[in-house]
NUFI-530187 format. One record per residue (C-alpha): x, y, z. Coordinates in pm, whole numbers. Example, Ala and Ser with C-alpha at 12.3 -4.5 7.8 and 13.67 -1.06 7.14 Angstrom:
2
(node (1230,-450,780))
(node (1367,-106,714))
***
This chain:
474
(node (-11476,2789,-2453))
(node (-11268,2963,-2225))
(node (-10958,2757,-2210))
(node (-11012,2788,-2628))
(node (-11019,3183,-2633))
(node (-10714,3191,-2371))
(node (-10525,2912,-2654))
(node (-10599,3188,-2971))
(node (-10479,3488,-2774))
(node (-10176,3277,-2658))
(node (-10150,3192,-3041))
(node (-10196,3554,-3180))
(node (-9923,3685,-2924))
(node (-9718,3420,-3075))
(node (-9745,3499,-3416))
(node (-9718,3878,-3358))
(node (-9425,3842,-3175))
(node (-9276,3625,-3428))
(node (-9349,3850,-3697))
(node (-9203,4167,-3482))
(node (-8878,3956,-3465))
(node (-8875,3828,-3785))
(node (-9042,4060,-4023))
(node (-8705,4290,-4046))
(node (-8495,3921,-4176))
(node (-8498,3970,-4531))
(node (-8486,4368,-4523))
(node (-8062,4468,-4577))
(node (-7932,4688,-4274))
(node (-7873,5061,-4333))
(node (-7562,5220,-4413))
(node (-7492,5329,-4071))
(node (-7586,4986,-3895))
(node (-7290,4819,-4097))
(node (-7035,5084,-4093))
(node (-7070,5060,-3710))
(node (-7014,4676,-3712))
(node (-6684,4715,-3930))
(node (-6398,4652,-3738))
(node (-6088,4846,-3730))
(node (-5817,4720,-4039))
(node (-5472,4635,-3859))
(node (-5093,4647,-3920))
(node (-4942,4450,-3748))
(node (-4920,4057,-3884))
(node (-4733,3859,-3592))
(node (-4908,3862,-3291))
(node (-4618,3785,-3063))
(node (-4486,4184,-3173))
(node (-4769,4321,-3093))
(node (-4786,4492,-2751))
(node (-5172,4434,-2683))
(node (-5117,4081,-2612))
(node (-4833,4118,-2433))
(node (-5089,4327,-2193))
(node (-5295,4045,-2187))
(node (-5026,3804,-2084))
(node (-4854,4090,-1812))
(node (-4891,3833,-1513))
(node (-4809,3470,-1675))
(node (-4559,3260,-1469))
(node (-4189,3393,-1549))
(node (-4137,3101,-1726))
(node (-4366,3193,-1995))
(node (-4414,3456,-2276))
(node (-4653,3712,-2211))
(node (-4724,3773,-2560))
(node (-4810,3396,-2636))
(node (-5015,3344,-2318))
(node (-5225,3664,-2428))
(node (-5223,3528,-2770))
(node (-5338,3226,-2677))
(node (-5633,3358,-2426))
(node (-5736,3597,-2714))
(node (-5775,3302,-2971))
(node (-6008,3117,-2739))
(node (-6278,3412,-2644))
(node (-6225,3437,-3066))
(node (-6329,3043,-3099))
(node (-6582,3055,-2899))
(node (-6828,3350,-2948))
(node (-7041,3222,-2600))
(node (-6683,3358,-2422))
(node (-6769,3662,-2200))
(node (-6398,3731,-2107))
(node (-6015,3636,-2064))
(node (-5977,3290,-1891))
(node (-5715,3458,-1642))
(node (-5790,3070,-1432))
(node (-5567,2848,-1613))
(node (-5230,2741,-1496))
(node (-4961,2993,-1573))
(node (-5123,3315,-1672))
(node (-5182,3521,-1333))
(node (-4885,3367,-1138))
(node (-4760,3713,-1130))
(node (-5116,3860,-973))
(node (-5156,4145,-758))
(node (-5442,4243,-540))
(node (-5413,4588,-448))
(node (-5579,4960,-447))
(node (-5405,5198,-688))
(node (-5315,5427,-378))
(node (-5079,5104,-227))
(node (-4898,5102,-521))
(node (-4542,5226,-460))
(node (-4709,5499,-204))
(node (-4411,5719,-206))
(node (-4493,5803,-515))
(node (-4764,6079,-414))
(node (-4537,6212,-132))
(node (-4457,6569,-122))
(node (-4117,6470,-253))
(node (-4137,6165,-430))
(node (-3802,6175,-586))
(node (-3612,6196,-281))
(node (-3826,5927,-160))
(node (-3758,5726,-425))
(node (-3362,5757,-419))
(node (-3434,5633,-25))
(node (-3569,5346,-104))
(node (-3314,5097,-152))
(node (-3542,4855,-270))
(node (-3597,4980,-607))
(node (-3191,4833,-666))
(node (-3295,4529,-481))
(node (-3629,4403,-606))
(node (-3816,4094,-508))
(node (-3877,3877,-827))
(node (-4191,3970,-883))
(node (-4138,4323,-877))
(node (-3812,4286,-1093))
(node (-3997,4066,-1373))
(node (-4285,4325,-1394))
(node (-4036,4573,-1397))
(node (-3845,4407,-1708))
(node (-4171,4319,-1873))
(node (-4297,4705,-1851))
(node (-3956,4827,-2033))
(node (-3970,4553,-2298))
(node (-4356,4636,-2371))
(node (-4248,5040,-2425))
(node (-4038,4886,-2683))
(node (-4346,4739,-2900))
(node (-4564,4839,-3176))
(node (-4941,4851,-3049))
(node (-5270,4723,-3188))
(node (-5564,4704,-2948))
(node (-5740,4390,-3042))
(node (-5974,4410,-2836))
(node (-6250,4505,-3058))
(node (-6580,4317,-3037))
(node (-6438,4110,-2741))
(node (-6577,4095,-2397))
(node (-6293,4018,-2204))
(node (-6138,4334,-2012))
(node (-5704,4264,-1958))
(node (-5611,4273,-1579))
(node (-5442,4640,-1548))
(node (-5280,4613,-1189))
(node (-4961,4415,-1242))
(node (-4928,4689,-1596))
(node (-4946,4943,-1351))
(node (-4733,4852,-1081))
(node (-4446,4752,-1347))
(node (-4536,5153,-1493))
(node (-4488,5251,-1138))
(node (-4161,5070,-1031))
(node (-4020,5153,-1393))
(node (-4033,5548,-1346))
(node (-3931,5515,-1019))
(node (-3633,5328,-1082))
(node (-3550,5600,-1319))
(node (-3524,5894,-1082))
(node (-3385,5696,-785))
(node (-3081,5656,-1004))
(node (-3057,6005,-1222))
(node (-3312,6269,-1248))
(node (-3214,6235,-1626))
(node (-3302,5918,-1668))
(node (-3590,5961,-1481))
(node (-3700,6235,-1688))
(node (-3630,6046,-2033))
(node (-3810,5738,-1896))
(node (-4125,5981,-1814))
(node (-4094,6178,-2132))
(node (-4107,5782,-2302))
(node (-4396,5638,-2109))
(node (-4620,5920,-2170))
(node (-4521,5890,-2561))
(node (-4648,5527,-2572))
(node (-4961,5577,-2384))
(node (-5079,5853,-2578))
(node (-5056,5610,-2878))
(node (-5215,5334,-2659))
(node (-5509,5649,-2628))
(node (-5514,5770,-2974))
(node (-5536,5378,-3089))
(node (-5740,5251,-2819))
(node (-6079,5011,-2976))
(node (-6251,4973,-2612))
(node (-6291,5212,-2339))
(node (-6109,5001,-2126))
(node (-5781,5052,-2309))
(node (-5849,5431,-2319))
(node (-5964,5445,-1940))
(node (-5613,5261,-1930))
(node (-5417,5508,-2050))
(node (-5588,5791,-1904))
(node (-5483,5645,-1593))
(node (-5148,5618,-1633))
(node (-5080,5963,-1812))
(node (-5228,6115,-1525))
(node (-5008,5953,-1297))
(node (-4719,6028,-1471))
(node (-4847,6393,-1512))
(node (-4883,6366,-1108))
(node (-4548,6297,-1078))
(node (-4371,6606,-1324))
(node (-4660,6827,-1123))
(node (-4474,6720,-795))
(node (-4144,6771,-949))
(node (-4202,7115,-1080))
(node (-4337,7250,-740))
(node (-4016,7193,-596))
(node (-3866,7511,-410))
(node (-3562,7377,-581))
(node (-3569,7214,-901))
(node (-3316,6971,-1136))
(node (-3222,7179,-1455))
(node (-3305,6880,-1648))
(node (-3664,6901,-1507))
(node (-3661,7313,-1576))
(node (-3494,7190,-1949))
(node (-3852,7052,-2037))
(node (-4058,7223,-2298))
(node (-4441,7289,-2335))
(node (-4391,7019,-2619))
(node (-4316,6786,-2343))
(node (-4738,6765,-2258))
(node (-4906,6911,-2541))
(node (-5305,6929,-2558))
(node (-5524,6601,-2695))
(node (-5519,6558,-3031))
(node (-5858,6482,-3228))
(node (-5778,6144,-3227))
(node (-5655,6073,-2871))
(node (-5979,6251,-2778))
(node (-6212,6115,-3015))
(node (-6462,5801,-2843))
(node (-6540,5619,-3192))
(node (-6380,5331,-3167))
(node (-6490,5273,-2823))
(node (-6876,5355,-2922))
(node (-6830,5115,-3177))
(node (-6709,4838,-3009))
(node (-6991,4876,-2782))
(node (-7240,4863,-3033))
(node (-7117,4549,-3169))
(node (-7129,4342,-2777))
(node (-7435,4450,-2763))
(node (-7577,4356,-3102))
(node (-7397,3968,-2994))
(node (-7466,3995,-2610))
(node (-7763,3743,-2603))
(node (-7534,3486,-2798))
(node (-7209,3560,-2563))
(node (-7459,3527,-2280))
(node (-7503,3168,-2310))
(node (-7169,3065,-2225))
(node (-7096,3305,-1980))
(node (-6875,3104,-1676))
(node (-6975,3246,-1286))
(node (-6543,3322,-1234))
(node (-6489,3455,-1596))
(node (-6797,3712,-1482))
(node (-6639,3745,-1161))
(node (-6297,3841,-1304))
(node (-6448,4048,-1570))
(node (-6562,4277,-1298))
(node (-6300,4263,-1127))
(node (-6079,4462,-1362))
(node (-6352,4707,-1446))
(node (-6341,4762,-1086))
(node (-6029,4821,-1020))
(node (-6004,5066,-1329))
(node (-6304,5273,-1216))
(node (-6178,5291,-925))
(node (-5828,5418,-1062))
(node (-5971,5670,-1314))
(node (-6227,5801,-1030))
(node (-6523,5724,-1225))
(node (-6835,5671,-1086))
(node (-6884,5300,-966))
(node (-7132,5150,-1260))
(node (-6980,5345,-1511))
(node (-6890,5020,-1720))
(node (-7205,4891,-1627))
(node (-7372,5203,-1754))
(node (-7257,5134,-2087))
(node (-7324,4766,-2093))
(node (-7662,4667,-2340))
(node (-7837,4436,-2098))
(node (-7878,4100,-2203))
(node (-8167,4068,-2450))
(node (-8528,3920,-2292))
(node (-8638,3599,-2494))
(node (-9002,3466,-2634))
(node (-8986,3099,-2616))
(node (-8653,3085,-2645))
(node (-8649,3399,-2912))
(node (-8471,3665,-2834))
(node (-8688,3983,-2879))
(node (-8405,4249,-3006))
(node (-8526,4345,-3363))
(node (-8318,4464,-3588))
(node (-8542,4781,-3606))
(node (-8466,4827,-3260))
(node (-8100,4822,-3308))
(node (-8129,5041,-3614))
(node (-8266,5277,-3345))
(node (-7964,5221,-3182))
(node (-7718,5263,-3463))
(node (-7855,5616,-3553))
(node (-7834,5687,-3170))
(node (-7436,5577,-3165))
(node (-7394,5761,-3511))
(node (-7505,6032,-3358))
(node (-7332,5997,-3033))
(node (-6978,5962,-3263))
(node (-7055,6298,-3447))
(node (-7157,6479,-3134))
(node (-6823,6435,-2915))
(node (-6583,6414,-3243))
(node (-6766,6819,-3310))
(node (-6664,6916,-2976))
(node (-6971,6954,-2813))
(node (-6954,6992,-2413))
(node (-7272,6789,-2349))
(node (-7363,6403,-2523))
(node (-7721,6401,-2652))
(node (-7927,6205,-2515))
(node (-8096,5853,-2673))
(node (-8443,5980,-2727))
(node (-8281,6311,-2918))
(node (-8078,6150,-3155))
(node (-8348,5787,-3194))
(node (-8648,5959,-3201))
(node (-8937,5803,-2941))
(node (-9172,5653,-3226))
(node (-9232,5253,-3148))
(node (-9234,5004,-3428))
(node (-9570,4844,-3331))
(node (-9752,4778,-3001))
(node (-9612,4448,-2955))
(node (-9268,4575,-2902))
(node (-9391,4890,-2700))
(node (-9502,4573,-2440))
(node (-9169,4393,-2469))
(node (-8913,4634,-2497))
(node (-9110,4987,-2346))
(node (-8796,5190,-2185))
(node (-8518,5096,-2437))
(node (-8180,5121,-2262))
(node (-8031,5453,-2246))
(node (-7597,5412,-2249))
(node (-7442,5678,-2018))
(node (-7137,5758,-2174))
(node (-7092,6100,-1982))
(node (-6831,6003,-1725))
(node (-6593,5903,-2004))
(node (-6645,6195,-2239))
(node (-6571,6434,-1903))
(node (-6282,6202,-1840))
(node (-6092,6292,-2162))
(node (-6146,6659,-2108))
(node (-5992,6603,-1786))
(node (-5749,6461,-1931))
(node (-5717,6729,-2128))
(node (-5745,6990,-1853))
(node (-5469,6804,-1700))
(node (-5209,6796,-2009))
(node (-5215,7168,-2067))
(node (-5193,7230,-1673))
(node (-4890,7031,-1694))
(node (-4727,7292,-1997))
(node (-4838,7597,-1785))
(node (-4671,7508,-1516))
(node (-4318,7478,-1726))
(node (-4464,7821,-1877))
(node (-4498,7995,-1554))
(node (-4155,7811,-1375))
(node (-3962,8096,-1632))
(node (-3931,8433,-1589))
(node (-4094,8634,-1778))
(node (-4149,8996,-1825))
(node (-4540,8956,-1794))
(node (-4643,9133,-1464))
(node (-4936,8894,-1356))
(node (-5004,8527,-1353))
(node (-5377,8594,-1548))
(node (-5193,8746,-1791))
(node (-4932,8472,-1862))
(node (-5237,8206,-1839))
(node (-5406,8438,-2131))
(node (-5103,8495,-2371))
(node (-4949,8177,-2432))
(node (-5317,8092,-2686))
(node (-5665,7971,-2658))
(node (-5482,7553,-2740))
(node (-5395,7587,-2339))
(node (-5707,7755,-2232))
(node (-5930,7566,-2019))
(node (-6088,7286,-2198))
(node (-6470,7312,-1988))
(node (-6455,7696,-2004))
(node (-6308,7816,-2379))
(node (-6132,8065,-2115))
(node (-5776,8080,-1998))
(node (-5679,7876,-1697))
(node (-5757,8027,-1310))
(node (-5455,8148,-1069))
(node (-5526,8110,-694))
(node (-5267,8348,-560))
(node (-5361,8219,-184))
(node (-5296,7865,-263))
(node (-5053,7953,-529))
(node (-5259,7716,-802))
(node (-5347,7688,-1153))
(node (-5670,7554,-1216))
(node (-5965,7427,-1433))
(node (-6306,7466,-1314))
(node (-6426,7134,-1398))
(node (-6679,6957,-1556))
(node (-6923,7149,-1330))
(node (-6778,7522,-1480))
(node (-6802,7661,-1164))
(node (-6490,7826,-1005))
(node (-6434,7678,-674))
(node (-6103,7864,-630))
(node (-5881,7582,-714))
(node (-6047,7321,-464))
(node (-5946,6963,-570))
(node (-6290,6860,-468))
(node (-6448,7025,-770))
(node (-6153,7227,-1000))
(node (-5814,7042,-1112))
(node (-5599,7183,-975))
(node (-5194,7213,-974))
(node (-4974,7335,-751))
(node (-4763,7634,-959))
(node (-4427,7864,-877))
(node (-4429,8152,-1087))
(node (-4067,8255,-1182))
(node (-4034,8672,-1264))
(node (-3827,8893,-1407))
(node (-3594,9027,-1198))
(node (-3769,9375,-1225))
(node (-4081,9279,-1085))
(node (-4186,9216,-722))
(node (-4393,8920,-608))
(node (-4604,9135,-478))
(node (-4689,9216,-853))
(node (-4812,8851,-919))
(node (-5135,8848,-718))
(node (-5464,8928,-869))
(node (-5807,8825,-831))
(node (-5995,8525,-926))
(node (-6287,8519,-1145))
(node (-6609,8337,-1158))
(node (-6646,8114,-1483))
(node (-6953,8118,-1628))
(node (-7143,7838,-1673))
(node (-7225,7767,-2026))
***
């Protein structure tokens, strides 16, 4: 009798379980759950043009197109829907592979005077092969029309050998002419904001964040200068204006994270140790470059469904839940709002039935907060940048505050609403941060640049300091 009773409960939990799965089949999806699985249309109709895959394809053998190789590692995670990532392990596609930390790449370039560094480094004329081909491959990609077709794929492109060919192709630049230098920054930061307004994963748009901070880095460094190049004094505010709505905006990249996780239990299944090994790889390295914390990419990753028997237990009520939450989530940061709601504000906590309340009791909770805070840095950064060309004129404005105040609330401080802070001790302009707190221009907690305010021949510099303020924390 016992072994009988045990049988029928094992039978009911079955059947309950089956009908929690299944009892959504025949219902259509909402509005919202399809519009969030529709990918983005595309322009661009031979592959081989289109810069994405010539990303993908960075570090093939020299012997071999980048484009095609990318192509050709794209088509088979496209195949095969088990695919978790790029298949980097083949013959030919990572010949060109480097292993290093962002800081060893081309370390001169954070030097206090990285342009004179650069023009002592005779090796930029004489590269080793590697170097040169990355080098040639990084100009040729500025040259191409973009796509991110990355969309719905789980595969993350290696970004080191991209960056080090970014890196050795500015540098170049200046070690030769400060005016080519200039025109090759002025270009690279063009492209990548496209690559950021156009970007379909976060990966791409962590990407480009990284490098348009680095090359922001680098005109920061130039403009501190006791003495600057007239070309470099030449530049305009226009040369770094602020985000635009769509450079800023996260949709796509919600999206696209919405639809791995609706197909991670099938992608699962044919998951390969080294492709999940590489994967992680080059999420680490670009955490690691764009400062985030360590798990960030993890922290946005649905974990892989838990199975009945061999039935996976996602319902599609519970990712209905989870299409109103990324809905939400889209209107939220595309209104401006400084804070991301949170899952249980925008889902609601009411269960579909106790059976799932067992199964599924703490849904998964995506922390998308250390990328929204990394595009208002970003931000922050991009308008520092046009302040400092502000302030590196004379002007007949008395006090730095003031200047930071009149040139219009589209350079004020994106965390604050207010205008940027002056540090007349450390002579810096600074945000306070995603914590709004002003720290006086410590890079621990504000961003911070360094800043040399040019006057009017009337005033004194003693006229320039003035007091810092507190922000207030919203």
């Amino acid at each position: 009798m016992k072994h009988l009773i045990i049988s029928v409960v094992i039978l009911w939990a079955f059947f309950q379980i089956s009908n929690l799965i299944w009892s959504s089949k025949g219902q259509p999806p909402s509005a919202t759950f399809t519009r969030l699985l529709e990918p983005p249309e595309h322009r661009l109709i031979n592959p081989y043009e289109n810069g994405y895959f010539y990303l993908l394809g960075f570090a093939a053998a020299d012997s071999r197109d980048p484009a095609k190789v990318g192509h050709e590692m794209w088509l088979e995670t496209t195949a095969a829907p088990g695919a978790n990532g790029f298949n980097y392990n083949k013959p030919g596609r990572s010949e060109l592979q480097i292993q290093l930390p962002m800081e060893q790449v081309l370390p001169s370039w954070n030097s206090e005077n990285p342009v004179s560094e650069f023009r002592n480094m005779a090796g930029l004329q004489t590269m080793n092969s590697r170097d040169h081909t990355l080098f040639m491959r990084y100009e040729h990609w500025l040259a191409m029309p973009f796509e991110d077709m990355g969309f719905g794929q789980q595969g993350t492109p290696r970004f080191v050998e991209i960056f080090v060919g970014h890196r050795l192709y500015i540098a170049d630049g200046f070690s030769r002419q400060t005016a080519l230098g200039m025109e090759r920054l002025k270009k690279d930061i063009r492209m990548w904001r496209s690559v950021l307004r156009d970007a379909t994963t976060i990966a791409t748009k962590v990407m480009a964040q990284i490098v348009i901070t680095d090359d922001l880095s680098l005109f920061s460094a130039l403009l501190s200068q006791p003495t600057v190049d007239k070309t470099v004094l030449a530049t305009t505010p226009n040369f770094a204006p602020p985000l635009t709505a769509a450079e800023s905006s996260l949709r796509w990249p919600l999206q696209h994270q919405f639809t791995l996780g609706i197909h991670n239990d099938h992608r699962a299944e044919l998951t390969t140790d080294r492709q999940t090994e590489s994967l992680n790889a080059n999420e680490q390295w670009l955490a690691n470059a764009a400062r985030l914390p360590e798990q960030a990419f993890r922290h946005i990753a649905h974990p892989h469904g838990r199975s009945f028997l061999g039935v996976p237990l996602q319902t599609r009520e519970t990712w209905e839940m989870y299409a109103t939450y990324y809905d939400g989530m889209i209107h939220a940061e595309e209104a401006g709002q400084s804070t991301l709601p949170k899952f249980h504000e925008l889902a609601g906590t009411a269960r579909h039935g106790i059976v799932e309340s067992v199964v599924n009791p703490t849904p998964f909770e995506p922390d998308w907060a250390p990328f929204h805070y990394q595009l208002r840095e970003t931000d922050a950064r991009l308008r520092l940048a046009s302040l400092q060309i502000v302030l590196r004129h004379p002007s007949a404005q008395p006090t730095v505050p003031n200047r930071l105040a009149e040139v219009g609330s589209s350079y004020y401080d994106p965390f604050s609403g207010l205008p940027m802070l002056w540090s007349p001790t450390q002579q810096k302009i600074y945000s306070v941060g995603k914590d709004r707190f002003d720290d006086g221009g410590d890079a621990g907690f504000d961003i911070s640049v360094p800043a040399i305010v040019a006057l009017a021949p009337a005033h004194k510099e003693s006229q320039v300091s003035a007091p810092t303020r507190r922000a207030n924390r919203r």
